[in-house]
MARMARSE-649305 format. One line per field, with one value per residue: residue number from 1; residue in three letters; x, z, y of N, C-alpha, C in turn. Coordinates in steps of 0.001 Angstrom, whole numbers, always signed. Example, Ala and Ser with C-alpha at 12.3 -4.5 7.8 and 13.67 -1.06 7.14 Angstrom:
# residues 2
n	1_2
res	Ala_Ser
n.px	+13190_+12850
n.pz	+7800_+7080
n.py	-5690_-2250
ca.px	+12300_+13670
ca.pz	+7800_+7140
ca.py	-4500_-1060
c.px	+13200_+12900
c.pz	+7800_+7870
c.py	-3300_+30
This chain:
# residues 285
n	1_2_3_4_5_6_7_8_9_10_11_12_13_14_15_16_17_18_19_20_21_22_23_24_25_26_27_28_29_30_31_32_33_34_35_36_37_38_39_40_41_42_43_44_45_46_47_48_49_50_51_52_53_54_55_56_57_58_59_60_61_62_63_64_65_66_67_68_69_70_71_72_73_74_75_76_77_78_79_80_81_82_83_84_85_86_87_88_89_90_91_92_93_94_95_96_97_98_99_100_101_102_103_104_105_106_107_108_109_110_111_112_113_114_115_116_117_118_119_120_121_122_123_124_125_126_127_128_129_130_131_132_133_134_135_136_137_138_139_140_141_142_143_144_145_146_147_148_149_150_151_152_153_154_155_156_157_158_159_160_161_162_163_164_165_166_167_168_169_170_171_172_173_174_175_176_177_178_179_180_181_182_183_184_185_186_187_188_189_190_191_192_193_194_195_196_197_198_199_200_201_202_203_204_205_206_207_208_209_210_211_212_213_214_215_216_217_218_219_220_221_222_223_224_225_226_227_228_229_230_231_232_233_234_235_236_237_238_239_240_241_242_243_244_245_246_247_248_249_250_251_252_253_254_255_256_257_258_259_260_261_262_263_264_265_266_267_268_269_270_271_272_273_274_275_276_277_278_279_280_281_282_283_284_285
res	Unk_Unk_Unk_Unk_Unk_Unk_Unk_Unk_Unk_Unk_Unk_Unk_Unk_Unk_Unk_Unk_Unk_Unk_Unk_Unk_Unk_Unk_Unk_Unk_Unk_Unk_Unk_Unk_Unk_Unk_Unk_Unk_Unk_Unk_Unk_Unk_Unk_Unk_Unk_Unk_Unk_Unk_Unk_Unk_Unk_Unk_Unk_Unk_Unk_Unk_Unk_Unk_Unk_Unk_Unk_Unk_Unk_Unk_Unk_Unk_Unk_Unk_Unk_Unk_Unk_Unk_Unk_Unk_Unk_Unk_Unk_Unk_Unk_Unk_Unk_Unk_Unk_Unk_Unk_Unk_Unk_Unk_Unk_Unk_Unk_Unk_Unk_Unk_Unk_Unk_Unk_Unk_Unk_Unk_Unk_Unk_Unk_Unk_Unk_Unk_Unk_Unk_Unk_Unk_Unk_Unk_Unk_Unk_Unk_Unk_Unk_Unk_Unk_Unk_Unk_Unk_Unk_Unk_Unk_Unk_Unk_Unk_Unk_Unk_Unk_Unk_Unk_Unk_Unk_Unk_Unk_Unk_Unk_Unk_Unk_Unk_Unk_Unk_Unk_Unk_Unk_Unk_Unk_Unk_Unk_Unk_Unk_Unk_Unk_Unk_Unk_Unk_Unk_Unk_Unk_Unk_Unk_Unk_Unk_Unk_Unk_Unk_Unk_Unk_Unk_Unk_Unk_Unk_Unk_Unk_Unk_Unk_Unk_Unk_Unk_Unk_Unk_Unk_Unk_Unk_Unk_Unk_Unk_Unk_Unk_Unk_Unk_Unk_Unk_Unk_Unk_Unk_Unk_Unk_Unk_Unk_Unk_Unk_Unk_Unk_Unk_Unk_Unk_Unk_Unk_Unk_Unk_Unk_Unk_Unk_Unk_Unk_Unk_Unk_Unk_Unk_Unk_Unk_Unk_Unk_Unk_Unk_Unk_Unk_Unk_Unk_Unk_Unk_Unk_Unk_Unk_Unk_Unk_Unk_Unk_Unk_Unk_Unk_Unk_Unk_Unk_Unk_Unk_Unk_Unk_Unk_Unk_Unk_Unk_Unk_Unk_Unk_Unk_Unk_Unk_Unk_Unk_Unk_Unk_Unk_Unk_Unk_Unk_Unk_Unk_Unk_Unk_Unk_Unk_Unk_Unk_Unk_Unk_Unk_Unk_Unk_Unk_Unk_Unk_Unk_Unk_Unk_Unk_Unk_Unk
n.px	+96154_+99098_+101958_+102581_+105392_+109051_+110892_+114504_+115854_+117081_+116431_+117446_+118110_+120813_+122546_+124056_+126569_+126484_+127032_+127638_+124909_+122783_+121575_+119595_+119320_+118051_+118348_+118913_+119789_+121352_+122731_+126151_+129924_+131534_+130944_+127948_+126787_+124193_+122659_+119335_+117455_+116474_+114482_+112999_+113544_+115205_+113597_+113519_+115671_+114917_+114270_+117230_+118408_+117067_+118167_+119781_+122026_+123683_+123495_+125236_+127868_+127967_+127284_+124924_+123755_+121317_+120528_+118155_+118266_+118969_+115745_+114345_+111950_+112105_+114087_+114131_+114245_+116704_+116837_+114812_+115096_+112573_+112925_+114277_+114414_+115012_+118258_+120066_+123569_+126381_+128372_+127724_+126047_+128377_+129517_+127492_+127595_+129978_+130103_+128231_+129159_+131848_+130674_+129827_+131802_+132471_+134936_+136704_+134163_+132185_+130092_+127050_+125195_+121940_+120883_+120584_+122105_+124133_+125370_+126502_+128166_+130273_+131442_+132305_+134077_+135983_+137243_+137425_+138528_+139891_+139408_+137491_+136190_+135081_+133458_+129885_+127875_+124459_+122270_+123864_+125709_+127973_+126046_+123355_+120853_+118462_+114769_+112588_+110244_+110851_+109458_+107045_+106606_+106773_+104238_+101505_+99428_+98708_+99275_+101924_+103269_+101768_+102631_+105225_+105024_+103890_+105788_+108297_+107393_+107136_+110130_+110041_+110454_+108561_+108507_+108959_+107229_+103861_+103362_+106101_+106415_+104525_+105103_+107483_+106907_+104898_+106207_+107471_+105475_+105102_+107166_+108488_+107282_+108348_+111360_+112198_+112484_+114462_+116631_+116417_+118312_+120906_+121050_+120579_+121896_+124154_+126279_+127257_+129564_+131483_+133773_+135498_+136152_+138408_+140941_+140280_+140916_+140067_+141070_+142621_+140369_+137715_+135325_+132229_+129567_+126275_+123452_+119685_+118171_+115677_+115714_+115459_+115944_+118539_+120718_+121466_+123713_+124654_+125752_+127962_+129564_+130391_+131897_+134016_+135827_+136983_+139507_+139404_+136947_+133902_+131250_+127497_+124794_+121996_+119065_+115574_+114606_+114966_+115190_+115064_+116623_+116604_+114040_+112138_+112373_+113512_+114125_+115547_+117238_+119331_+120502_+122279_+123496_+124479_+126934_+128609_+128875_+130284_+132358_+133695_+133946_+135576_+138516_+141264_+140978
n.pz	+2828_+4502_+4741_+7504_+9496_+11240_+13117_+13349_+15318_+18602_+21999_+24641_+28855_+30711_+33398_+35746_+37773_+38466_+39225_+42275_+42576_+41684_+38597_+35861_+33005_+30031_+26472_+22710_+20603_+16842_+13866_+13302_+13194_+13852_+17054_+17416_+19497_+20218_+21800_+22879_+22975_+25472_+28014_+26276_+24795_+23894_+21294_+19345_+17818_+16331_+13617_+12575_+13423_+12166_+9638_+6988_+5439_+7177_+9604_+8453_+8740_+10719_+14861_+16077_+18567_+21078_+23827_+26687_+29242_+32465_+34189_+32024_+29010_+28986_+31145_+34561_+37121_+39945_+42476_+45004_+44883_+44243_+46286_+46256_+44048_+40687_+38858_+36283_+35867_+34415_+35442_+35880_+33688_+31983_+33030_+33371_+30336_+29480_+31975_+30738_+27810_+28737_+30295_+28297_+26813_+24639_+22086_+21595_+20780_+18195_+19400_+19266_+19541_+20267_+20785_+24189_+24186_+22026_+23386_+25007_+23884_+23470_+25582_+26123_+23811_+25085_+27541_+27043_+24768_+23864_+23598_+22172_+18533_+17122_+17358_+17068_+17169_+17124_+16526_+18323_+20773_+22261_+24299_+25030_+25009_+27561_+26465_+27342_+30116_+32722_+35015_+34204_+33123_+35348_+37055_+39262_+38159_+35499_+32647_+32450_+30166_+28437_+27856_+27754_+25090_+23899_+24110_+22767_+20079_+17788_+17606_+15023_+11578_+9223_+6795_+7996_+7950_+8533_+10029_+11671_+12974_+15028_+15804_+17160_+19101_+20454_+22440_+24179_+25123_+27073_+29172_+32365_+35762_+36258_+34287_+32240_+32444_+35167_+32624_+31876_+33498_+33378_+30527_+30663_+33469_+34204_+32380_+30742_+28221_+26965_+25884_+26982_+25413_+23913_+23999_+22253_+20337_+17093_+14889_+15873_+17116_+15156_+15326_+14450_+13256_+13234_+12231_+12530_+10102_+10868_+13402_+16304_+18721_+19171_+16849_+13858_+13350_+16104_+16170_+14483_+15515_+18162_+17151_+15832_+17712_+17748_+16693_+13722_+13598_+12058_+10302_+9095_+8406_+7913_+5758_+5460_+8082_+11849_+15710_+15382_+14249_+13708_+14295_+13362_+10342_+9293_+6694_+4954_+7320_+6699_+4323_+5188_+7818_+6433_+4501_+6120_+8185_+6293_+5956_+8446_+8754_+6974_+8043_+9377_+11980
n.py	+79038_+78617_+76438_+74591_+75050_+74774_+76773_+77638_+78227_+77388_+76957_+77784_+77362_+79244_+78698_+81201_+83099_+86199_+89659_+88188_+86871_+84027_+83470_+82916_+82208_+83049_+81639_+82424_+80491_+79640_+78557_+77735_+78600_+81863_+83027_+85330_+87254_+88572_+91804_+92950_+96082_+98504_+97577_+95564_+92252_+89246_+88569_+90471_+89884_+87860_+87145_+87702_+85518_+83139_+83783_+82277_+83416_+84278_+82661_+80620_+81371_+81940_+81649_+82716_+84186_+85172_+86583_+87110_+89492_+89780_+89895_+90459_+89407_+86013_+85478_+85375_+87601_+87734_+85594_+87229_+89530_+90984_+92531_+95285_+98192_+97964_+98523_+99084_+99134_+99861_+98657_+96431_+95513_+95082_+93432_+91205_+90411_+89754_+87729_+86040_+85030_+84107_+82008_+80292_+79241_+80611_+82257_+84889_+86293_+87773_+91076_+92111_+95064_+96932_+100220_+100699_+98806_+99131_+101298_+100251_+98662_+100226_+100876_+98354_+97895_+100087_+99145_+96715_+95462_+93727_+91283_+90617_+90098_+91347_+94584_+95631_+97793_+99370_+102133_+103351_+105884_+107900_+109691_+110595_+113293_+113351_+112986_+112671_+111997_+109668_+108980_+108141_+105645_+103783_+103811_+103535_+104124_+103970_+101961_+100436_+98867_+99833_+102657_+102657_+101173_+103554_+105642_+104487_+104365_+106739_+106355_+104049_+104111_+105357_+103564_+100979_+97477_+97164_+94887_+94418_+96520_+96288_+94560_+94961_+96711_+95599_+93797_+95425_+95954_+94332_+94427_+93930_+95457_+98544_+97719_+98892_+101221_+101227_+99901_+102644_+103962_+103106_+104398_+106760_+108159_+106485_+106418_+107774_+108646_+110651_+111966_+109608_+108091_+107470_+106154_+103796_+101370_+100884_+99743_+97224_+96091_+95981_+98285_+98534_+101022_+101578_+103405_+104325_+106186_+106930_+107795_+109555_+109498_+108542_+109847_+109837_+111706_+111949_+109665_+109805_+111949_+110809_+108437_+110441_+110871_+108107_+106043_+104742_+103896_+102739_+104515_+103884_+105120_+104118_+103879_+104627_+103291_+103117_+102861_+100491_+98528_+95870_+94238_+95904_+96532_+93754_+93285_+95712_+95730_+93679_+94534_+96039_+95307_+92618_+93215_+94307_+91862_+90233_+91721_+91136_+88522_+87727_+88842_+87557_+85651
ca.px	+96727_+100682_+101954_+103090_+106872_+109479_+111932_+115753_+116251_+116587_+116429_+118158_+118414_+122328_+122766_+125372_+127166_+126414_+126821_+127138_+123886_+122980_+121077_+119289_+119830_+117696_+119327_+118163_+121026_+121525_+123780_+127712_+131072_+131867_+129971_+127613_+126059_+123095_+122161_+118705_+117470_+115770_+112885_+112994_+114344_+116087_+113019_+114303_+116875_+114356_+114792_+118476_+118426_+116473_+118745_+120918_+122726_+124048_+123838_+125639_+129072_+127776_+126249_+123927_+123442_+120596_+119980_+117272_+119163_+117894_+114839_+113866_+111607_+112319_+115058_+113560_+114898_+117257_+116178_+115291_+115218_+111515_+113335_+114790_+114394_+115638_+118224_+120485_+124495_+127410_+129703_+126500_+125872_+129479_+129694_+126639_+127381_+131104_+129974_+127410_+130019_+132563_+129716_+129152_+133558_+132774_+136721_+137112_+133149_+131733_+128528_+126227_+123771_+121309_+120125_+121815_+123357_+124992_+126290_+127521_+129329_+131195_+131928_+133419_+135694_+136832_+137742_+137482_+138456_+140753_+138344_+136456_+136764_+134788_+131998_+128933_+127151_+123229_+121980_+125026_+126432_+128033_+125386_+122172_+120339_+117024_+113653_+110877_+109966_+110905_+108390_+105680_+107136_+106206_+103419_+100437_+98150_+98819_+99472_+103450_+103878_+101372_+103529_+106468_+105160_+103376_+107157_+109263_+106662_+107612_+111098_+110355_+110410_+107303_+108551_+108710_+106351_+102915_+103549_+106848_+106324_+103526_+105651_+108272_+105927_+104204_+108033_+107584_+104373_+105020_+108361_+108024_+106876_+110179_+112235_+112641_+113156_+115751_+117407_+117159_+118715_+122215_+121366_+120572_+122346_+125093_+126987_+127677_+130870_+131477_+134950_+136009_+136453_+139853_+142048_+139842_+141594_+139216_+141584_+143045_+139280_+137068_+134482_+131064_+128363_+125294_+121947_+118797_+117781_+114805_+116406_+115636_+116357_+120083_+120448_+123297_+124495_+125082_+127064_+128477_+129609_+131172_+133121_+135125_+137118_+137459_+140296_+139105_+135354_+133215_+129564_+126872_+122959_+121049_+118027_+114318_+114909_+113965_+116161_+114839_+116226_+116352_+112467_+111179_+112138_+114549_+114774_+115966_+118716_+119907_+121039_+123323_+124345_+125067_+128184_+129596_+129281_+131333_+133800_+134278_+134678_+137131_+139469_+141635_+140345
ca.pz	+4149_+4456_+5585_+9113_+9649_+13073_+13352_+13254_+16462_+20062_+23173_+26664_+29817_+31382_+34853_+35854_+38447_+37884_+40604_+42997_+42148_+40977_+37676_+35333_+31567_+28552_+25203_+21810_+19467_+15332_+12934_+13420_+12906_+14450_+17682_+17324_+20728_+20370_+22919_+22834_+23691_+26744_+28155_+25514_+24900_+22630_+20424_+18745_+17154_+15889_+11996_+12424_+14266_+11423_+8332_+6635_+4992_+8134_+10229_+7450_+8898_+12641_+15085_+16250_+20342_+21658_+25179_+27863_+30388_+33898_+34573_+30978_+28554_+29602_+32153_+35599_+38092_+40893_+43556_+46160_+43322_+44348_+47979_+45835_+42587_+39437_+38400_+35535_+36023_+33194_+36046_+36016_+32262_+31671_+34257_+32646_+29219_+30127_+31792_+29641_+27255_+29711_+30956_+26879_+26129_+23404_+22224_+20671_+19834_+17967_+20058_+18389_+20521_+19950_+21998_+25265_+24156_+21302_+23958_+26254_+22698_+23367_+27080_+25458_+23149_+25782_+28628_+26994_+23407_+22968_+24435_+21226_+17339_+16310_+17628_+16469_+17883_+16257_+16794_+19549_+20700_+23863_+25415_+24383_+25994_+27924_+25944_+28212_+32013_+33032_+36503_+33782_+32909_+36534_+38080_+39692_+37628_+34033_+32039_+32366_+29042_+26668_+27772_+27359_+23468_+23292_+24254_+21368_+18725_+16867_+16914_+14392_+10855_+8619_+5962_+8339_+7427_+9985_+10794_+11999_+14025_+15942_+16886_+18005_+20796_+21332_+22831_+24810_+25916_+27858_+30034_+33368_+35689_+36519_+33661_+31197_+33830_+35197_+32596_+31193_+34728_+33099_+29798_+30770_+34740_+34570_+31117_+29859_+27587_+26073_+26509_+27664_+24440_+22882_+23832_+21565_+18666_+16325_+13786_+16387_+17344_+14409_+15357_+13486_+14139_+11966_+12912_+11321_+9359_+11462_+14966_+16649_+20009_+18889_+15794_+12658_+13729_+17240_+15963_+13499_+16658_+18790_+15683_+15282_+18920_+18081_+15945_+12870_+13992_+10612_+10686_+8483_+8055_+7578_+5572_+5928_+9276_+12935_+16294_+16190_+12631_+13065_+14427_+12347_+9399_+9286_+5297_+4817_+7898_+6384_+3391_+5834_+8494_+5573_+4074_+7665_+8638_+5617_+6355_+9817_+8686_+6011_+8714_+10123_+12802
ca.py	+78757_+78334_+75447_+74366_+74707_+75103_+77743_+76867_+78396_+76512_+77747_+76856_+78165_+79266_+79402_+82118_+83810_+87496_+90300_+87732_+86443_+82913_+84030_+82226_+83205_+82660_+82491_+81158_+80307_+79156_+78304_+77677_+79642_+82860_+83589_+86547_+87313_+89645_+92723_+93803_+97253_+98671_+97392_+94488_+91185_+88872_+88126_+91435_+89300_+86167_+87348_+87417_+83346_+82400_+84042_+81179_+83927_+84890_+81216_+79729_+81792_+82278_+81047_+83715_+83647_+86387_+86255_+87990_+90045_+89395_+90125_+90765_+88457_+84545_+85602_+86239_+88736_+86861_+85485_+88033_+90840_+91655_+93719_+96140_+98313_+97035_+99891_+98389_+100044_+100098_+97420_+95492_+95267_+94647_+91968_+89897_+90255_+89066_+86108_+84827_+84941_+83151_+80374_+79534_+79378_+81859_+82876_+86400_+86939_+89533_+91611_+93252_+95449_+97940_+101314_+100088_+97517_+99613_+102247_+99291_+97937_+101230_+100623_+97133_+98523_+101001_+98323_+94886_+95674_+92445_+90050_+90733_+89661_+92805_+95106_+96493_+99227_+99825_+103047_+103643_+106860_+108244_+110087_+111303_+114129_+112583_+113872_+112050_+111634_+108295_+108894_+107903_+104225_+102753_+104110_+102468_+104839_+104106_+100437_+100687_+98289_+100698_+103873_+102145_+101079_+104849_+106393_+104410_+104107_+107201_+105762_+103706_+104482_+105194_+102805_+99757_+97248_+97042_+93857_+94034_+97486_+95766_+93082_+95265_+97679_+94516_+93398_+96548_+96234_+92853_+94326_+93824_+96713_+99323_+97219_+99743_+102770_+100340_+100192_+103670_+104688_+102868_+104724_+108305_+108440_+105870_+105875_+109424_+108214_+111703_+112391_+108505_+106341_+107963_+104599_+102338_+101371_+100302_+98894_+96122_+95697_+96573_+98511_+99513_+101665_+101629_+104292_+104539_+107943_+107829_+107274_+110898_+109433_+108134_+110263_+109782_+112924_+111491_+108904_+110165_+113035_+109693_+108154_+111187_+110323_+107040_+106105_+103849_+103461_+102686_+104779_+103902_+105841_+103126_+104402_+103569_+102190_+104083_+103179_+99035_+97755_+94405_+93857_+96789_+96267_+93291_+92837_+96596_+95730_+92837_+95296_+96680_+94372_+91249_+93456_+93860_+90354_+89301_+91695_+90529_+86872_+87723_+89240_+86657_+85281
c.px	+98162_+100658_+102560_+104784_+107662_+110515_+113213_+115986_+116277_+117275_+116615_+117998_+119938_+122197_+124331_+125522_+126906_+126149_+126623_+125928_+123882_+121780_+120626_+118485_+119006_+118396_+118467_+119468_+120657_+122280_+125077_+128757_+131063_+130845_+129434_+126926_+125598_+122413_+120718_+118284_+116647_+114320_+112238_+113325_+114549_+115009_+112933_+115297_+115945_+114828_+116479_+118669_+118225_+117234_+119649_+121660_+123623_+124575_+124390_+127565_+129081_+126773_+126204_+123290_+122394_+120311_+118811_+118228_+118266_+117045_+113863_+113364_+111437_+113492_+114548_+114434_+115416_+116982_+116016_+115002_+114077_+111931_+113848_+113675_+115475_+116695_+120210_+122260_+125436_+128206_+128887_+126328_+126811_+129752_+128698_+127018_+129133_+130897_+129375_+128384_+131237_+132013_+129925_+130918_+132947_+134439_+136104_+135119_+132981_+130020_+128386_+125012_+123361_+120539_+121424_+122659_+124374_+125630_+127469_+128483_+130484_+132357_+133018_+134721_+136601_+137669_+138212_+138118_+138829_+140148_+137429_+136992_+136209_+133305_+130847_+127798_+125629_+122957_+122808_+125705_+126904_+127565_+124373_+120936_+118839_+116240_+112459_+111031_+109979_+109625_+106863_+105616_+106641_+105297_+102039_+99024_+97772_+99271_+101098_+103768_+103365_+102105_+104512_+106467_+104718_+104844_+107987_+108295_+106718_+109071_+111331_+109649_+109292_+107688_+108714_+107407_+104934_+102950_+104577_+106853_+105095_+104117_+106439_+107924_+104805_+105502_+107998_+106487_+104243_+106218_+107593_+107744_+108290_+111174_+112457_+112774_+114185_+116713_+117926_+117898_+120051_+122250_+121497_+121415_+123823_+126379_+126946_+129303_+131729_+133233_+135921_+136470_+137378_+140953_+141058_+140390_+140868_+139788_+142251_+141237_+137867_+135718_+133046_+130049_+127628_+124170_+121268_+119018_+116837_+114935_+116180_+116615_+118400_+120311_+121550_+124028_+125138_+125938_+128129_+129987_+130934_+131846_+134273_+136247_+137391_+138065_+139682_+137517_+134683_+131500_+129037_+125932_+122874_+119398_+116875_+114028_+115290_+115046_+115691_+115200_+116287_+115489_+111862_+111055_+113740_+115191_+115799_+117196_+119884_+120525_+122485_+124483_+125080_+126778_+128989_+130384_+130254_+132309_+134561_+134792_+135854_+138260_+140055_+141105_+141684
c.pz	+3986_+5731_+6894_+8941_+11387_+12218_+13511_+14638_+17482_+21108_+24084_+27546_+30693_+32435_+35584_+36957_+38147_+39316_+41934_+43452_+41277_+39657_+36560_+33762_+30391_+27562_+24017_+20856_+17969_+14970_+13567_+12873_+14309_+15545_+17447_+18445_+20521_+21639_+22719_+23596_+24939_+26916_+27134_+25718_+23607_+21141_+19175_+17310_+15767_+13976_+11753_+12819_+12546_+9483_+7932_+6114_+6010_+9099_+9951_+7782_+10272_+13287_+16298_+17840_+20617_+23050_+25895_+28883_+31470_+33884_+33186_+30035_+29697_+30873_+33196_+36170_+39331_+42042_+44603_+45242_+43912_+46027_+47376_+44826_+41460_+39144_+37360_+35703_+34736_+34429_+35615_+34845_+32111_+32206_+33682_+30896_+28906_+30914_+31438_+28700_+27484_+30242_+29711_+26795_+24926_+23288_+21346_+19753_+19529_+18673_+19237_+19718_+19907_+20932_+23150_+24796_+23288_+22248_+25298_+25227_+23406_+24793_+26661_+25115_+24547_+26845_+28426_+25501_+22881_+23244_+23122_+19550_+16509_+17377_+16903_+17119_+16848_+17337_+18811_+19320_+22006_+24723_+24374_+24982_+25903_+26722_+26657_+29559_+31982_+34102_+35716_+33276_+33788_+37476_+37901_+38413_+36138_+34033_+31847_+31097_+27804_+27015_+27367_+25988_+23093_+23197_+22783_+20103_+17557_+16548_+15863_+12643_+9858_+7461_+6305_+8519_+8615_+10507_+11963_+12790_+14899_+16846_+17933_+19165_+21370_+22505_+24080_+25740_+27345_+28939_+31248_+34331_+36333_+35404_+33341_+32207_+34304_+34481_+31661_+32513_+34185_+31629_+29884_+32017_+34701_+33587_+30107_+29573_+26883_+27339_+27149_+26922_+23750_+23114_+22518_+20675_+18137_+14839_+14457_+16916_+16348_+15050_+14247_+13937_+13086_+13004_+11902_+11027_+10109_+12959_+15498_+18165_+20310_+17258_+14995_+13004_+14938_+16990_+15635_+14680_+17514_+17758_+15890_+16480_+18954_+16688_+15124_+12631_+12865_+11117_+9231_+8914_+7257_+7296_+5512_+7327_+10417_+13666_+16704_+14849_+12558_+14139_+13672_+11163_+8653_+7860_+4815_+5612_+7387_+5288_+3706_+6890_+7580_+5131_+5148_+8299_+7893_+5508_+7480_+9497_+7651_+6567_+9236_+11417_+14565
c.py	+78275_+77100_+75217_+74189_+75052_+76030_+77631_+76962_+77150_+77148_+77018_+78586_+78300_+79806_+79853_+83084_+85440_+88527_+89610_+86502_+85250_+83422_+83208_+82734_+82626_+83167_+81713_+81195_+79322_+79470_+77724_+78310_+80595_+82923_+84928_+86872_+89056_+90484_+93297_+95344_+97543_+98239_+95940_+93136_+90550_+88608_+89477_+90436_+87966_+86205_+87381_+85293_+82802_+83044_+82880_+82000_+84402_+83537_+80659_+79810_+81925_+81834_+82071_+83103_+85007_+85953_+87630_+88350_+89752_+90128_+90846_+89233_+87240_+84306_+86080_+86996_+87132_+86684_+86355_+89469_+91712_+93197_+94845_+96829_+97931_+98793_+99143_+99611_+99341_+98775_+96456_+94585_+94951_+93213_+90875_+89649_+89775_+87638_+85091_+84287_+83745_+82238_+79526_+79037_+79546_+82559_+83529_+86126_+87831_+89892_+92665_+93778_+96034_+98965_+101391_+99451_+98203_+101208_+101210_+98430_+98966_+101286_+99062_+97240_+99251_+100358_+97342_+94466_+93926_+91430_+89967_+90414_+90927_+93308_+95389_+96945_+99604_+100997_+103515_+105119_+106958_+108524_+111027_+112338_+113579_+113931_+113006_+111695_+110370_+107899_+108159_+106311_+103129_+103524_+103452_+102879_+104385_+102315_+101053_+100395_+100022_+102101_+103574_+102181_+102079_+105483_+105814_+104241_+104857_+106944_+104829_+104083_+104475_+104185_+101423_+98993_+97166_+95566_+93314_+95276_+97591_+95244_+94070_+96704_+96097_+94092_+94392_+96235_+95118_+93097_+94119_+95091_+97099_+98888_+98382_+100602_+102664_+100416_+101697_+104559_+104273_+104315_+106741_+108624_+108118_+105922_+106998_+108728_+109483_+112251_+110953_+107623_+106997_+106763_+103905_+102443_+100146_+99668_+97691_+95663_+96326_+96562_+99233_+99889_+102008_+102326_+104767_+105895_+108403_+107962_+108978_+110814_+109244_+108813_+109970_+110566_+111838_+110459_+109289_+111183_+111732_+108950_+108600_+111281_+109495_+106226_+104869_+103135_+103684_+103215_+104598_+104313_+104894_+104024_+103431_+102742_+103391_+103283_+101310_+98500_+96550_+93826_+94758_+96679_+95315_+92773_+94428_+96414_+94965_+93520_+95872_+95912_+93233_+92166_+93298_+92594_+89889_+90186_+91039_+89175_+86770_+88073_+87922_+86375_+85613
């Protein structure tokens, strides 16, 4: 039996202005240095990130912020939320992940997303570049042609979560370990009902970038873009494809590792993300 220990992490709640909306923000943050403010992907939330919180190799230079986007995880939907549908837009996403940022006085952080979050890195660079100390984009590209019916995500008929974790489950890679590609469709299985449809309405409807990111200059704002080998949905190619318009943009194929690498298999990511990080902190600040 292993013994009883706590987790470095700690968790608050930030209440924020967003669309208007008084909004009420879970985050869990560790370490000190550089801010790193973590994006999880659709339909998810920050507990994506928990193996990053809890790295000292990593906490030891930054201090590691993940938050729940509204109405995801520990972040409810805003008051009133239930009169509508949930339908997540590129002003929207920009606008919260801008003033979480601006509630905390975070100067010049670096965001890391993944899925969404690593195509709304891209929307960053393209608008906000200097507001930033560096990007990083996981399995991020400009635009990815749909391959599944969203109509099957929220309907009365079916368990919304286990479609949700039946839809990404071959995204992740046969060499991630079973413990840690439980957790991360368990993550899935718990969204709320419409979330994920929500927000793949920003990722497939709202946020076709193809043809829009040729200003970024990725050597005054270093950008990087890392995608698994087994990522079909966001593929290396596809990066690899968005890179080549954007002046100085660093791609890595991350092998062994599917379109969730740091809940799937977060000792293999750390292979990849740890060099990054210590370039970013070696850059002047």
């Amino acid at each position: 039996m292993s013994a009883a220990f706590i987790e470095p992490m700690v968790g608050r709640y930030l209440h924020v202005e967003i669309g208007g909306q008084d909004c009420r923000v879970y985050f869990e943050e560790c370490g000190s240095g550089i801010p790193l403010v973590c994006l999880h992907t659709a339909g998810a939330d920050s507990r994506q990130f928990r193996h990053l919180l809890c790295d000292e190799a990593v906490t030891s230079q930054y201090r590691v912020i993940a938050f729940d986007m509204p109405w995801h995880g520990k972040s409810y939907p805003p008051e009133g939320a239930q009169d509508g549908e949930y339908q997540l837009t590129t002003e929207r996403y920009v606008e919260t992940i801008r003033a979480f940022c601006a509630a905390l006085g975070l100067e010049q952080p670096v965001v890391m997303g993944c899925s969404i979050g690593g195509r709304i890195v891209l929307q960053l660079a393209h608008a906000h570049g200097a507001e930033f100390r560096a990007l990083i984009g996981l399995e991020a590209a400009d635009f990815q042609q749909p391959w599944y019916d969203t109509a099957w995500l929220h309907r009365g008929d079916v368990h919304g979560g286990e479609v949700c974790a039946a839809l990404v489950s071959g995204l992740v890679a046969p060499q991630s370990p079973a413990r840690y590609r439980h957790e991360t469709l368990w993550q899935y299985m718990q969204s709320g009902p419409g979330v994920f449809r929500g927000d793949l309405y920003f990722y497939r409807v709202d946020a076709d970038l193809r043809g829009k990111l040729g200003n970024i200059d990725a050597r005054a704002t270093p950008l990087y873009l890392l995608t698994g080998e087994y990522d079909f949905s966001c593929s290396p190619d596809d990066t690899r494809r968005t890179a080549r318009g954007i002046d100085g943009a660093r791609v890595v194929e991350m092998k062994e590792v599917g379109h969730f690498p740091m809940s799937e298999n977060p000792e293999q990511f750390r292979r990849y993300i740890l060099p990054v990080l210590a370039q970013i902190a070696a850059q002047p600040g």
